[in-house]
N, C-alpha and C positions, 0 to 999 in steps of 0.2 A: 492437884497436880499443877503443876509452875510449867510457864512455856518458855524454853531458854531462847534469850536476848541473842538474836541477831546482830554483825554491827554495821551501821549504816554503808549500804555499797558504794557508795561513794566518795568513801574512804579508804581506796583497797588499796591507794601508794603506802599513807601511811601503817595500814595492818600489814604490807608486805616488809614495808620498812621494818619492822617492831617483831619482824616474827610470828605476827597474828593472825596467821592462815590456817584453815579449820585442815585442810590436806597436807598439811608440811608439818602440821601435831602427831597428825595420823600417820605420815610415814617416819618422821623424825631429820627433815630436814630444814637446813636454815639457810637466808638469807642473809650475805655476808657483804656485799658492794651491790648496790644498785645509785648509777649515777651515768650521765652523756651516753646514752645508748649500749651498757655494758650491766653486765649484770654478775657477779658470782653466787652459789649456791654449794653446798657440803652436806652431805652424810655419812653418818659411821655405817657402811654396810653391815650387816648380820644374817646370822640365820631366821631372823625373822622377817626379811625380805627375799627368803630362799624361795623356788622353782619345785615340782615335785623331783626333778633330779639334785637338788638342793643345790644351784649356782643360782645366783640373783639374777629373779624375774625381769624379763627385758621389761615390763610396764614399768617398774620400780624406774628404772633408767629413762623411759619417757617422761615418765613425770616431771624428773629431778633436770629434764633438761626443756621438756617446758617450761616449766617454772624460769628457770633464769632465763630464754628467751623469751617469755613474756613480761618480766618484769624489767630486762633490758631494754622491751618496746616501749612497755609503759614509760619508760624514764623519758622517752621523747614527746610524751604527748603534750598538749596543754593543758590548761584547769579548763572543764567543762567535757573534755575529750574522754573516751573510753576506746577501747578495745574488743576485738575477737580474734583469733589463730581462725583463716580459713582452711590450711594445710599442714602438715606436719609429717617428717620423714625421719627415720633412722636408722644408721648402722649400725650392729652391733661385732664388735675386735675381738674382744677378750673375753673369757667366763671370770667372772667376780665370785668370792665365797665372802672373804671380808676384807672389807677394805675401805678407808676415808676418802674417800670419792670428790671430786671441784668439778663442779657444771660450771663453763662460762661459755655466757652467751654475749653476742655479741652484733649489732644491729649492721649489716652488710651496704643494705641500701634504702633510703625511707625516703620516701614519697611523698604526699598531701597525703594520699587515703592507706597506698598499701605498704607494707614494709618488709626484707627479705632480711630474715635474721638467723644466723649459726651459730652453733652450742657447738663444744669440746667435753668429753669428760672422761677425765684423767684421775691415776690411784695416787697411794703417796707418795707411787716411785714416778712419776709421771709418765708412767704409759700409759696412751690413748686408748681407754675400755668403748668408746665409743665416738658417735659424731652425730649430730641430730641439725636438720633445718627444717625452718618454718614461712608461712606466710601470714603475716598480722594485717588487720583492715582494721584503722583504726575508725571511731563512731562519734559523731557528732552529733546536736539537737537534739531531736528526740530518739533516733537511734541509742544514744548513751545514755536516756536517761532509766534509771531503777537496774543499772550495770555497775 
């Protein structure tokens, strides 16, 4: 039995760049702008991210708006720098069934260490399904390192 290949953590701009996120396979979303503290994100909503009342699970939407606010943060870091989300908040507007869904996040205020950053996510008519903020700490020396 074969142990599958990890790929190195210290690569996670480029595997976010590239689509190569082991959670963004698992939900089905992608990584569309990530650059100067902004970041976009898309999914085809479905029934396969349905609720047991079958409107899409608000995690699904956490996720999809994490994801673009941390890779919005990421985009300001340096080489050697890493990250953590110490907080994370959201509303939810709308009930979703299906719908092509844009997470952008978008870096508010950054700091040295922490960063306050807001996500948007909007259908394909663009009404606001949601609103999500976070707080990132980004990680230095040996804090960042095997991140």
């Amino acid at each position: 039995m074969s142990t599958p290949q990890i790929p190195a953590k210290s690569d996670f701009r480029t595997r976010a760049k590239t689509n190569d996120v082991a959670v963004a396979r698992l939900i089905g979303f992608e990584a569309k702008e990530i650059a100067g503290g902004r970041a976009v994100v898309t999914l085809a909503a479905g029934p396969q991210h349905a609720n047991p009342m079958g409107t899409l699970h608000g995690g699904i939407l956490c996720d999809i708006a994490d994801a673009a606010m941390g890779m919005a943060f990421a985009s300001t870091l340096a080489s050697g720098e890493s990250f953590t989300t110490v907080e994370l908040k959201i509303n939810f507007f709308r009930p979703v069934w299906q719908a092509r869904l844009k997470a952008e996040g978008r870096v508010v205020r950054r700091g040295r260490t922490i960063g306050y950053v807001e996500c948007e996510i909007t259908d394909e008519r663009d009404q606001l399904i949601a609103k999500a903020a976070s707080t990132c700490m980004a990680l230095r020396g040996e804090d960042a390192k095997g991140r």
